[in-house]
C-alpha positions in Angstrom: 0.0 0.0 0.0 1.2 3.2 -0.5 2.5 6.0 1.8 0.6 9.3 1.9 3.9 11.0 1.0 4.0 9.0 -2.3 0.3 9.1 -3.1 0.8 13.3 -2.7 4.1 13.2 -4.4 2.0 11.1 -7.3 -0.7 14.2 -7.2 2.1 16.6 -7.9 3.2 14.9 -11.0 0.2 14.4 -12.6 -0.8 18.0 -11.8 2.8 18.9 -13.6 2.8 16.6 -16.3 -1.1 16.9 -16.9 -1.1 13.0 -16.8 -5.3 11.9 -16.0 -4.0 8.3 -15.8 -1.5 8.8 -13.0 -4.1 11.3 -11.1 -6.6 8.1 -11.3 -4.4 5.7 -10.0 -3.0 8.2 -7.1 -7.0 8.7 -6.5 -7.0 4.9 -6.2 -4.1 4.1 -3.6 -5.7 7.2 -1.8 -8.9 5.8 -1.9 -7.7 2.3 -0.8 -5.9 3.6 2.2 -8.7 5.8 3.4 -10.8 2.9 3.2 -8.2 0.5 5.0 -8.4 3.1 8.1 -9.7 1.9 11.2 -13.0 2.9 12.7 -12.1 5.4 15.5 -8.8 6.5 13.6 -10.6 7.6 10.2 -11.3 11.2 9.9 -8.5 12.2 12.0 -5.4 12.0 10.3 -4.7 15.4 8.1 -2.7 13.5 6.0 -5.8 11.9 4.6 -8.0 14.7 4.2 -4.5 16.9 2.9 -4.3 14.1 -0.1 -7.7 14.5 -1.0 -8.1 18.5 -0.9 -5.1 17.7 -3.6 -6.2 15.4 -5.6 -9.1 17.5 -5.9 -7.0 20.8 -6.5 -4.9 18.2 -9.4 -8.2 17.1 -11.0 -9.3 20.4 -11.8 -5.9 21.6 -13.3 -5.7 18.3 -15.3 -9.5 18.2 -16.4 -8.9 21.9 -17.1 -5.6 21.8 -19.0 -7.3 18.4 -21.1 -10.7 20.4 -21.6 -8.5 23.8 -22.7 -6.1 21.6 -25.1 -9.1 20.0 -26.5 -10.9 23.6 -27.3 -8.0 24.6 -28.6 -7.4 21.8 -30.9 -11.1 22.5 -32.2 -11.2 26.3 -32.1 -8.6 27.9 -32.0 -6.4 25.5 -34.3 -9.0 25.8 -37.5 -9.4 29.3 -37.1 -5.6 29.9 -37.6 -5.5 27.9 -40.4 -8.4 30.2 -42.0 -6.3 33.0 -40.9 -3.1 31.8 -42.7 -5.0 31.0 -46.1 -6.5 34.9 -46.4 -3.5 36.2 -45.2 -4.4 38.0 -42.2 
């Protein structure tokens, strides 16, 4: 199972390198050590609740950086090419 440290450290890349499959398996490990928590101990270690609050900060920057690429791939990229045939 993996460390909170590594999980986060996972979180980071995918945020960096805009990678959605790394950011679902980091989501995974998290998800499996949240659920592997003991009764009385879950909720209370920050550690927890810290990879989750950044996971959820790396989803939106990778959903957003995917959802901007792909506008941009449908938009913007067509447009330019218009632009370059009547020379403006």
């Amino acid at each position: 199972m993996a460390t909170q440290n590594v999980i986060i450290k996972c979180l980071e890349d995918a945020a960096k390198n805009v990678d959605a499959a790394m950011l679902k398996d980091a989501y995974a490990a998290l998800t499996m050590n949240l659920d592997t928590q003991v009764g009385q101990n879950r909720g209370k270690g920050t550690a927890g609740l810290e990879a989750l609050v950044i996971c959820a900060e790396t989803a939106l920057k990778v959903r957003f950086h995917l959802a901007s690429r792909r506008l941009q791939d449908t938009h913007v990229t067509p447009c330019l090419a218009c632009d370059a045939r009547s020379g403006t």
